[in-house]
VOLOTOR-535613 format. One line per field, with one value per residue: residue number from 1; residue in one letter; x, y, z of N, C-alpha, C in turn. Coordinates in Angstrom, 1 decimal, always signed. Example, Ala and Ser with C-alpha at 12.3 -4.5 7.8 and 13.67 -1.06 7.14 Angstrom:
2
pos: (1,2);
code: (A,S);
n_X: (+13.2,+12.8);
n_Y: (-5.7,-2.2);
n_Z: (+7.8,+7.1);
ca_X: (+12.3,+13.7);
ca_Y: (-4.5,-1.1);
ca_Z: (+7.8,+7.1);
c_X: (+13.2,+12.9);
c_Y: (-3.3,+0.0);
c_Z: (+7.8,+7.9);
//
This chain:
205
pos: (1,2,3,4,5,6,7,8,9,10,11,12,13,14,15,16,17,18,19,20,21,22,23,24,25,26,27,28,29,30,31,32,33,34,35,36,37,38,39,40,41,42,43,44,45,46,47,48,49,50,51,52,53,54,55,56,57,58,59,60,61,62,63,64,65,66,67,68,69,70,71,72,73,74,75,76,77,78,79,80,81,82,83,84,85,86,87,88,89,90,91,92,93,94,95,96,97,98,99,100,101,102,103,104,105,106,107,108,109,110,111,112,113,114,115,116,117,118,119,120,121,122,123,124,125,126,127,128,129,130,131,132,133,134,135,136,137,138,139,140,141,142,143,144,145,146,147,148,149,150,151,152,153,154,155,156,157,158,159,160,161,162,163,164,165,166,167,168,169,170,171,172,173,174,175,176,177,178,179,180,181,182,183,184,185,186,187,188,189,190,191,192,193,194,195,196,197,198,199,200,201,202,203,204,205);
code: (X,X,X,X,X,X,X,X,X,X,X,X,X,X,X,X,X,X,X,X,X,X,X,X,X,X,X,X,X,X,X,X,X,X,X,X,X,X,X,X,X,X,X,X,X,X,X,X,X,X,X,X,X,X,X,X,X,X,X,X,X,X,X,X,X,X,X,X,X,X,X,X,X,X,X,X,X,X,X,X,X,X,X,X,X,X,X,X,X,X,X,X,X,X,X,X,X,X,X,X,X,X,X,X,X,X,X,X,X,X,X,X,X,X,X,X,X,X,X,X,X,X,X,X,X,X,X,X,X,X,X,X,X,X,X,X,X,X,X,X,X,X,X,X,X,X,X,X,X,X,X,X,X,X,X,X,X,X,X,X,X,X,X,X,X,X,X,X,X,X,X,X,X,X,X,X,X,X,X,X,X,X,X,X,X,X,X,X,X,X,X,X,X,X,X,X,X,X,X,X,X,X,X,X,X);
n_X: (+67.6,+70.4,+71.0,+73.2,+73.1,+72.1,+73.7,+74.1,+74.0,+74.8,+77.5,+79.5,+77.6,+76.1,+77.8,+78.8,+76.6,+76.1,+77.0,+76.3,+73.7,+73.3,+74.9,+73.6,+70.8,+71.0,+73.6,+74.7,+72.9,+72.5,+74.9,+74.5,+74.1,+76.1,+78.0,+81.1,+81.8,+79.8,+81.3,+84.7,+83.6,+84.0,+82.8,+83.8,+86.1,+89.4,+89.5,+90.3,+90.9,+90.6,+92.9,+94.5,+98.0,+100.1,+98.6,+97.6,+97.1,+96.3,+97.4,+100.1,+100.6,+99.9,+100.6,+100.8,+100.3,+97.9,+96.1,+96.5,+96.3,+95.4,+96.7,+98.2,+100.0,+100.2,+97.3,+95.4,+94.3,+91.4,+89.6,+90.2,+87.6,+86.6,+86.4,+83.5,+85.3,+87.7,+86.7,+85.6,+88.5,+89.4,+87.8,+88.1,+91.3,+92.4,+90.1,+88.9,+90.9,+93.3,+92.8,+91.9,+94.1,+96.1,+94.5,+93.0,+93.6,+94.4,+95.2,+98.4,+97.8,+98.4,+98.4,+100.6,+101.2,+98.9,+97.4,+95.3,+91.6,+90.6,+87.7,+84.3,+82.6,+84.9,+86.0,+83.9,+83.3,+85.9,+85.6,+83.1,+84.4,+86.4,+84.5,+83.5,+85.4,+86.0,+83.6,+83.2,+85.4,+84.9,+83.2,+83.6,+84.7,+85.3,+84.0,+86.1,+87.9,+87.0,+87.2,+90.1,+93.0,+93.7,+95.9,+96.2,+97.8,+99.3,+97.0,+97.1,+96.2,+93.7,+90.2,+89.6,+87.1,+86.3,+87.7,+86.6,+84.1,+84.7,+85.9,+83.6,+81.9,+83.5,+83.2,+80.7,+79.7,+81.5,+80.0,+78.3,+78.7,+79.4,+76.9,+76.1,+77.3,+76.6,+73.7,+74.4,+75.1,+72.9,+71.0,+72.1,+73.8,+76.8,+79.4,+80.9,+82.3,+84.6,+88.4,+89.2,+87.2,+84.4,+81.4,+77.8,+74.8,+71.9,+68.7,+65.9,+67.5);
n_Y: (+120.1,+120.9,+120.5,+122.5,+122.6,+120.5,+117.6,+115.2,+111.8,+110.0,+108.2,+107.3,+106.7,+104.7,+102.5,+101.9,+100.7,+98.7,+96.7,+96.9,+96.7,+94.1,+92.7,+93.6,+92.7,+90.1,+88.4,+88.9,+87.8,+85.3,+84.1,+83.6,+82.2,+80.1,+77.2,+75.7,+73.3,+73.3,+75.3,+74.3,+72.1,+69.5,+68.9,+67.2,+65.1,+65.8,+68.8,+71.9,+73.6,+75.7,+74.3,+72.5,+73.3,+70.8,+69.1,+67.2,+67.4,+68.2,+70.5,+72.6,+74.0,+77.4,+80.1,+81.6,+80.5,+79.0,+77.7,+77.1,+77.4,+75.7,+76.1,+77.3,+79.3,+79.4,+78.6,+75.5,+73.8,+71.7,+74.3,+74.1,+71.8,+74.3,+74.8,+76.1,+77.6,+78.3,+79.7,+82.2,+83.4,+83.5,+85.9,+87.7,+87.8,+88.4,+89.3,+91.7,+92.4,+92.4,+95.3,+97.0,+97.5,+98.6,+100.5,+101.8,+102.5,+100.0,+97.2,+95.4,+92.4,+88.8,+86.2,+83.7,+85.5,+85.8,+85.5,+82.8,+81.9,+80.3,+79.6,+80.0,+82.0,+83.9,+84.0,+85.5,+87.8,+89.2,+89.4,+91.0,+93.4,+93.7,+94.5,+96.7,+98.3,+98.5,+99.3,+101.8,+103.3,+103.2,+104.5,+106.9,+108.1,+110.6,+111.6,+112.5,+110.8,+108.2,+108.4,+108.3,+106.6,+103.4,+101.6,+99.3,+96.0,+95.4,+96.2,+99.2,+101.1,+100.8,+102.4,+103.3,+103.4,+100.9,+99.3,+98.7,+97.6,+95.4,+94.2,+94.1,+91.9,+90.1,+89.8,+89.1,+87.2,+84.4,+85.2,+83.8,+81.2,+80.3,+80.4,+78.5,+76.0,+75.9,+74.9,+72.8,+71.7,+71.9,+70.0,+68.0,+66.6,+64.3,+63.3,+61.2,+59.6,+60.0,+60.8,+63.2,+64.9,+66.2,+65.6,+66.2,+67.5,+65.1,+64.6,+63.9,+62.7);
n_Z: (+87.2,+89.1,+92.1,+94.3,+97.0,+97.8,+99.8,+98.7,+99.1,+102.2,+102.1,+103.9,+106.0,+104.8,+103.9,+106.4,+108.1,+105.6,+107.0,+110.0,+110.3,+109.7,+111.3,+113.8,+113.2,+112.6,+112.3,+115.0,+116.8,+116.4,+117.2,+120.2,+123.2,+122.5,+123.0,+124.8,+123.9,+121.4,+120.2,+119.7,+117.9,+115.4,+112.7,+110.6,+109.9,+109.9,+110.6,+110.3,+113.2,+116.6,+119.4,+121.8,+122.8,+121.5,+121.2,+118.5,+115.1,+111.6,+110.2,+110.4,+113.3,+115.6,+117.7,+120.7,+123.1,+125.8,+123.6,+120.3,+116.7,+113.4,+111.2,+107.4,+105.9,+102.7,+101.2,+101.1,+98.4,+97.7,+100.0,+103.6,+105.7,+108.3,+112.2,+114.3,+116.7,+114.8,+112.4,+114.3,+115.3,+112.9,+111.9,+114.0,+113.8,+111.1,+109.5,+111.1,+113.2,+112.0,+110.3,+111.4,+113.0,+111.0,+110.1,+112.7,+115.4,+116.4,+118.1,+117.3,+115.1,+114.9,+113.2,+114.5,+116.8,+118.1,+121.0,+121.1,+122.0,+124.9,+125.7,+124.2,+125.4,+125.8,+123.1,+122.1,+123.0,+122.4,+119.7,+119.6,+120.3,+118.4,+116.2,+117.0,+117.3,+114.9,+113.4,+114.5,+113.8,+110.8,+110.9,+111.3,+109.2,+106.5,+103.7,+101.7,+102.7,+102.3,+99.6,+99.2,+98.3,+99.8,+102.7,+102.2,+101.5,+98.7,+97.7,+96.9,+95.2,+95.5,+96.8,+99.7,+100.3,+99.1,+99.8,+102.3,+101.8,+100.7,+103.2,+104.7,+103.2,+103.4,+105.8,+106.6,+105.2,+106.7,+108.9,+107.9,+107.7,+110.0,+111.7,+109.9,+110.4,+113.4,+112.8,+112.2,+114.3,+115.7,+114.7,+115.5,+114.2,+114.5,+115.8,+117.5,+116.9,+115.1,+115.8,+117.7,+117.7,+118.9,+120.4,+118.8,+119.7,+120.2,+118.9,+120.9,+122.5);
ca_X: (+68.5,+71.4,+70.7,+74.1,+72.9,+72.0,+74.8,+74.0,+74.1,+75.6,+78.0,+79.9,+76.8,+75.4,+78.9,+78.6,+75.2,+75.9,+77.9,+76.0,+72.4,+73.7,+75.2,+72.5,+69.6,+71.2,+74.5,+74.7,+72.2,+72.8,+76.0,+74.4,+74.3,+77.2,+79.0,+82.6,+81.3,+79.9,+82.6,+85.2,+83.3,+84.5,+82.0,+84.1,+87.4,+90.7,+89.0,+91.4,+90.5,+91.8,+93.0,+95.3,+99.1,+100.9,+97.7,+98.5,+96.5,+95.8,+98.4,+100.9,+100.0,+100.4,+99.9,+102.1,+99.6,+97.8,+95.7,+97.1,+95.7,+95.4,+96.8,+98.9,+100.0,+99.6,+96.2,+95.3,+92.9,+90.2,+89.6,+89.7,+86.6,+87.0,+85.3,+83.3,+86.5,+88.9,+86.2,+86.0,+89.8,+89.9,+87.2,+89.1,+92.7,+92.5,+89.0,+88.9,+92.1,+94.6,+92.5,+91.9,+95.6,+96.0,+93.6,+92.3,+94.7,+93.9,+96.6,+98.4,+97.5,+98.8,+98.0,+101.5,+101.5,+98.0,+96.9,+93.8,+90.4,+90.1,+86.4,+83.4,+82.5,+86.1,+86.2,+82.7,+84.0,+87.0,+84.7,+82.4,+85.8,+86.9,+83.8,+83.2,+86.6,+86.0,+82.5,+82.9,+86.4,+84.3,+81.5,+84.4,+85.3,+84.5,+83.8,+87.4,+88.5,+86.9,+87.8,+91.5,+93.6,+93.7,+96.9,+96.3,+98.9,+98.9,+96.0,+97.4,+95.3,+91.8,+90.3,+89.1,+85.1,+86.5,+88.4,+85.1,+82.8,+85.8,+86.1,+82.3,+81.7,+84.2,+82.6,+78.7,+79.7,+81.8,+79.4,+77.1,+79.6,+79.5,+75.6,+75.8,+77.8,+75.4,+73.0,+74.8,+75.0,+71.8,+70.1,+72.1,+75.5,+77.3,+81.1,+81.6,+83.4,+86.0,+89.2,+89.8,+86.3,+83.2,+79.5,+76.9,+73.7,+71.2,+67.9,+65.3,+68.5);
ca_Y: (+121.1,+120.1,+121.5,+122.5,+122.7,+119.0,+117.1,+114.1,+110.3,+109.7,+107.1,+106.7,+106.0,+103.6,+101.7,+101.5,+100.0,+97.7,+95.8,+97.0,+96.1,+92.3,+92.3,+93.7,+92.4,+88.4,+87.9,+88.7,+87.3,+84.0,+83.6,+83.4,+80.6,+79.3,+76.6,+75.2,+72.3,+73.8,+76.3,+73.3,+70.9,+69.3,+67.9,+66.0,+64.6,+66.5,+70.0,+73.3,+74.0,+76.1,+73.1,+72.8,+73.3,+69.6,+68.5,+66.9,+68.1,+68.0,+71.1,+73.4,+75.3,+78.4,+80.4,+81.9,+80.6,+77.4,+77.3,+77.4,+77.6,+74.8,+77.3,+77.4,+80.5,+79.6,+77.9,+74.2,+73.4,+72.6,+74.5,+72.6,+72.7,+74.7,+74.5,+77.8,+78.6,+78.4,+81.0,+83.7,+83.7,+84.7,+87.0,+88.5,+88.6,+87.9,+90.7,+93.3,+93.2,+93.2,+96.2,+97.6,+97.6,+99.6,+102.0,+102.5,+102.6,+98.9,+96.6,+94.5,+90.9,+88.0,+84.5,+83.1,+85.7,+85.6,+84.5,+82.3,+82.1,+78.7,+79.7,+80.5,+83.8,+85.2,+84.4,+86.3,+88.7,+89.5,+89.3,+92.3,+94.4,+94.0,+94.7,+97.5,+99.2,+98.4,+99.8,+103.4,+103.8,+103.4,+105.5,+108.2,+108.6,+111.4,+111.6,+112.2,+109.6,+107.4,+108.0,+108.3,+105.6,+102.5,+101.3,+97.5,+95.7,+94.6,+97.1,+100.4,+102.0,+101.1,+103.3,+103.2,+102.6,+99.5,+98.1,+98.6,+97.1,+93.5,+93.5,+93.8,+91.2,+88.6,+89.8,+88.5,+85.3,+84.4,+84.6,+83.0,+79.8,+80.1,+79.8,+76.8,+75.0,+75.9,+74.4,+71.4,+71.1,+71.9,+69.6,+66.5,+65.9,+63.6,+63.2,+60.8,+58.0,+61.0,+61.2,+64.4,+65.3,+66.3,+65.0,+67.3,+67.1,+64.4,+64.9,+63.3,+62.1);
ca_Z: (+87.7,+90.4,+93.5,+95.2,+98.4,+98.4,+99.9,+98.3,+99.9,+102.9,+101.8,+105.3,+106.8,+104.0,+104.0,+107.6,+108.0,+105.3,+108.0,+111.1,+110.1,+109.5,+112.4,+114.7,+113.0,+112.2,+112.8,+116.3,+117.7,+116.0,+118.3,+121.2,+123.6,+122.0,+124.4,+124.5,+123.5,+120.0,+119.8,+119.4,+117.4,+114.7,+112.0,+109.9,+109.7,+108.8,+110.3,+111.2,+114.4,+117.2,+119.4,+123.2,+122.3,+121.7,+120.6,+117.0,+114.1,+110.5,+109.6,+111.8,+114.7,+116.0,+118.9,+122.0,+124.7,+126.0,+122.8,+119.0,+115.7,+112.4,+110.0,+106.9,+105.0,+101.8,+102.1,+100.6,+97.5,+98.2,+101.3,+104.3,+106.7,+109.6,+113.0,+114.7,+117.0,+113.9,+112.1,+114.9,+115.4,+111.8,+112.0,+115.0,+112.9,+109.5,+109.3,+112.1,+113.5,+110.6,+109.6,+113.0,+113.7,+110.2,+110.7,+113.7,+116.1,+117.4,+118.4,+116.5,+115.6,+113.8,+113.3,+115.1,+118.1,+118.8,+122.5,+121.4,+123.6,+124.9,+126.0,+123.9,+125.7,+125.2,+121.7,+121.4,+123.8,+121.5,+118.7,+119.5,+120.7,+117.5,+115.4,+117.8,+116.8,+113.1,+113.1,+114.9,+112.9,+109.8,+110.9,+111.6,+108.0,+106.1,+102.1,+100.7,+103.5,+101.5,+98.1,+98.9,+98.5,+101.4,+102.6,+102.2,+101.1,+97.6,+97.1,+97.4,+94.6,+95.7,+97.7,+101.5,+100.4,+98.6,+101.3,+103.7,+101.3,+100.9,+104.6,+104.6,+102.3,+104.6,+107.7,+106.3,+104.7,+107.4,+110.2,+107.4,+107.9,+111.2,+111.2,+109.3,+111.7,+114.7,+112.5,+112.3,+115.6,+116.8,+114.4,+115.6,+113.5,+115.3,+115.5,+118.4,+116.4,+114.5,+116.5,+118.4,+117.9,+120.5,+120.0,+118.7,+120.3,+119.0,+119.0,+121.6,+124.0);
c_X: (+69.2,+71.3,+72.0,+74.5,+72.5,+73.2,+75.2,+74.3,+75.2,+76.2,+78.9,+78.8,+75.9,+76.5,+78.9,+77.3,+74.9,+76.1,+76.3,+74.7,+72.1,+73.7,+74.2,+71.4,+70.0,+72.2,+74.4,+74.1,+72.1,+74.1,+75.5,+73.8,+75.5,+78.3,+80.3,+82.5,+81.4,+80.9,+83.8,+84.5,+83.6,+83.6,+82.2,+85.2,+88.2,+90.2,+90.0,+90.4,+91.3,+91.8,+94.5,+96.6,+99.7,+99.8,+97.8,+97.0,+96.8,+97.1,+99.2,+100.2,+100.5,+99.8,+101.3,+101.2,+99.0,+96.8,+96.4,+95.8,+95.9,+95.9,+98.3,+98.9,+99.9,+98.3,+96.1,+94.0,+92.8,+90.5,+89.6,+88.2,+87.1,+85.9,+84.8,+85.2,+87.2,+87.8,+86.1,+87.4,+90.0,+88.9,+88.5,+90.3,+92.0,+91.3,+89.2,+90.0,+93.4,+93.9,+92.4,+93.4,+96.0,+95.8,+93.3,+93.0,+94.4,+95.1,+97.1,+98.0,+97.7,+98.7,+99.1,+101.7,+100.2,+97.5,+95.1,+92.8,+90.9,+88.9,+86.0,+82.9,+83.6,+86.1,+85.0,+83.1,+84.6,+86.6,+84.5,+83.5,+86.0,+86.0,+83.4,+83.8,+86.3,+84.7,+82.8,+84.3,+86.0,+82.9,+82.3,+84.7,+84.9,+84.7,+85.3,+88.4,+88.3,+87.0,+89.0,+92.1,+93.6,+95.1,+97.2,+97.6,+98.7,+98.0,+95.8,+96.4,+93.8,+91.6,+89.5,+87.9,+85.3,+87.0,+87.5,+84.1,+83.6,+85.6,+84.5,+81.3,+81.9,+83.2,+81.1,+78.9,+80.6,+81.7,+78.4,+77.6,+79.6,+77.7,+75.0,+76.1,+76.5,+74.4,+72.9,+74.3,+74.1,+71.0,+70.6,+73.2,+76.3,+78.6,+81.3,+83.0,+84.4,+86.7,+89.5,+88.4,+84.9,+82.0,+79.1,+75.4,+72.7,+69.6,+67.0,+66.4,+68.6);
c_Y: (+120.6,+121.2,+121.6,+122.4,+121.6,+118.6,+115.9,+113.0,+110.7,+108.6,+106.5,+106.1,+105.0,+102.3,+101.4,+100.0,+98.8,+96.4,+96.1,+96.4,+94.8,+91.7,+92.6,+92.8,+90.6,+87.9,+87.3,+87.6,+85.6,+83.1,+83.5,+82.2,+79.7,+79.1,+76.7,+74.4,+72.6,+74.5,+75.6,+72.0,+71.0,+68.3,+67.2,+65.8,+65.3,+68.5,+70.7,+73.5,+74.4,+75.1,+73.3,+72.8,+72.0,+69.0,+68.1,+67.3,+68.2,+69.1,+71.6,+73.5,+76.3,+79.4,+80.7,+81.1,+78.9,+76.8,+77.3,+76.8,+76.4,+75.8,+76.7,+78.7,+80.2,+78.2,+77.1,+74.4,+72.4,+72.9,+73.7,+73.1,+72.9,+74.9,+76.1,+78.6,+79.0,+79.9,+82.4,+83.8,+84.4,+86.1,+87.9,+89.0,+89.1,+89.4,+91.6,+93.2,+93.3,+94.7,+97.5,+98.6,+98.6,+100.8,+102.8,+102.7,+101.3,+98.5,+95.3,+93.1,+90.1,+86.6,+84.0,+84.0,+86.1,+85.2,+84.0,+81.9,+80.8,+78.4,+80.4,+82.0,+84.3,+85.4,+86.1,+87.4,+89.9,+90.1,+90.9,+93.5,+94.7,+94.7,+96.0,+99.0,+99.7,+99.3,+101.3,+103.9,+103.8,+104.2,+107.2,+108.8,+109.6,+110.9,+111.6,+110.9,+108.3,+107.3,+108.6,+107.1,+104.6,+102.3,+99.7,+97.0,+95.1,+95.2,+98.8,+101.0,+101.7,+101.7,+102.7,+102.8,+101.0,+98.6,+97.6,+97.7,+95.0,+93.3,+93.1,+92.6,+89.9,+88.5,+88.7,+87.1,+84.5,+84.1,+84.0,+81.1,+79.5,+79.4,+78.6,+75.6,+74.8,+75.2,+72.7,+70.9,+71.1,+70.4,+67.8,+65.6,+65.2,+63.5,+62.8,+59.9,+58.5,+60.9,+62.7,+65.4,+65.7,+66.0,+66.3,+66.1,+65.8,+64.7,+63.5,+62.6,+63.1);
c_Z: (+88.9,+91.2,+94.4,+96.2,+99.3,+98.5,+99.7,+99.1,+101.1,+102.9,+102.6,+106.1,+105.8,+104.2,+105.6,+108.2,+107.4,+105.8,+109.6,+111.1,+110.0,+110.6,+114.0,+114.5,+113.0,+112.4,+114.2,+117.2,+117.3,+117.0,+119.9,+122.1,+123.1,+123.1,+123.8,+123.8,+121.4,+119.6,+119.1,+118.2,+115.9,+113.5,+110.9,+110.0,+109.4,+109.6,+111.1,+112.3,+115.3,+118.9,+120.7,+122.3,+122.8,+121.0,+119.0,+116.1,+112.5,+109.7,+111.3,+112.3,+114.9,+117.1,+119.7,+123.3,+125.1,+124.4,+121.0,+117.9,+114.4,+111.2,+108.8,+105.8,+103.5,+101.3,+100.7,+99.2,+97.2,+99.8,+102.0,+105.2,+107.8,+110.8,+113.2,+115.6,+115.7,+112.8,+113.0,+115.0,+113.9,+111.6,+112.9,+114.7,+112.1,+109.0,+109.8,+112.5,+112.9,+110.6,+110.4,+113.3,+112.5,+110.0,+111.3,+114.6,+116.8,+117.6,+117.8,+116.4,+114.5,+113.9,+114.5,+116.6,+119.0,+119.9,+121.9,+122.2,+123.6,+125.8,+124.9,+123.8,+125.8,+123.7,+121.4,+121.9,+123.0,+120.2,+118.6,+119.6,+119.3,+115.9,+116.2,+117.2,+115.4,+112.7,+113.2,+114.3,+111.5,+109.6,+111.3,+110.6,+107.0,+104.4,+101.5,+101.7,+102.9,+100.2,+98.3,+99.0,+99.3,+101.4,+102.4,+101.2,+99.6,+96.8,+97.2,+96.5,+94.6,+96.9,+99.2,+101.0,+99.6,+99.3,+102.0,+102.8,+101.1,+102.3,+105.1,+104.6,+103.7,+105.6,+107.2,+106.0,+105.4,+108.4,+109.7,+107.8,+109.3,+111.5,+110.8,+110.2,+113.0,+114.1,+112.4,+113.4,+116.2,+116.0,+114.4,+115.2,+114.9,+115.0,+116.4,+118.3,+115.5,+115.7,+116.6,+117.9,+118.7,+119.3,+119.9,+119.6,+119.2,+119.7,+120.0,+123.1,+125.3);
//
């Protein structure tokens, strides 16, 4: 018998959580300590990275400020590898604040007029700002909020809980990439003898 009075799942706060429980419990805390040093590093040859302006590089650049970006719009195959800065910058656009600026009332942001960090703790900084925004404007949404329509471009007829669950998706595997890297780095990868690359730690030195 259907009980009317149940108001069944909370599916703003499940869709929320899916993100926030990641990021509390493993993401987060995974970025921390993270130098200049790591932030920049480059563990193999050819990598996008976000990199001083004049500095020469593997594709364009872009940027208004002293730092710019390895970017090209319609992107290479295979992927190339990219360092940790060049992943939070796109977290920071490309995830939360395209979506931000959309939605929430954030401000806009775009690969070419982006001011990028050129510290560690701004990126992270920027980071949490932007997952901040993203989180409590998705924890704002009510039930027909999410099954109406999104405005994404290209994706006009799926709805708002589909968009949250893609951007979702990005956000996890993402900082799972990022993760990997730190792992590199902690466990010794070396890149002294790559051009325009910094040393990772080695072990016992």
């Amino acid at each position: 018998m259907v009980n009317d009075s149940d108001p069944g799942p909370d599916w703003t706060g499940l869709l929320a959580s899916q993100l926030s429980w990641h990021w509390a419990a493993q993401a987060r805390p995974r970025l921390d300590g993270l130098t200049d040093d790591e932030y920049f590093f480059e563990p193999v040859p050819g990598c996008w990275n976000v990199r001083p302006a004049g500095q020469p590089g593997p594709t364009p650049t872009y940027g208004p400020g002293a730092m710019r970006i390895d970017f090209e719009f319609e992107p290479p195959e295979p992927a190339p590898v990219t360092t940790i800065a060049w992943r939070l910058a796109h977290l920071i656009i490309g995830v939360f604040g395209d979506r931000n600026a959309r939605y929430f009332a954030g401000p806009p942001m775009a690969y070419p007029t982006y001011a990028y960090p050129t510290t560690a703790a701004q990126a992270l900084a920027e980071l949490d700002d932007g997952y901040a925004r993203w989180i409590a404007g998705v924890s704002g949404l009510s039930a027909p909020d999410l099954a109406a329509n999104c405005r994404e471009p290209g994706f006009e007829s799926d709805s708002m809980a589909a968009l949250i669950l893609h951007i979702h998706r990005e956000a996890i595997h993402h900082l799972a990439e990022i993760a990997l890297l730190r792992d590199l780095w902690a466990n010794g990868l070396r890149s002294a003898d790559r051009p325009g690359a910094a040393a990772g730690p080695v072990p016992g030195e």
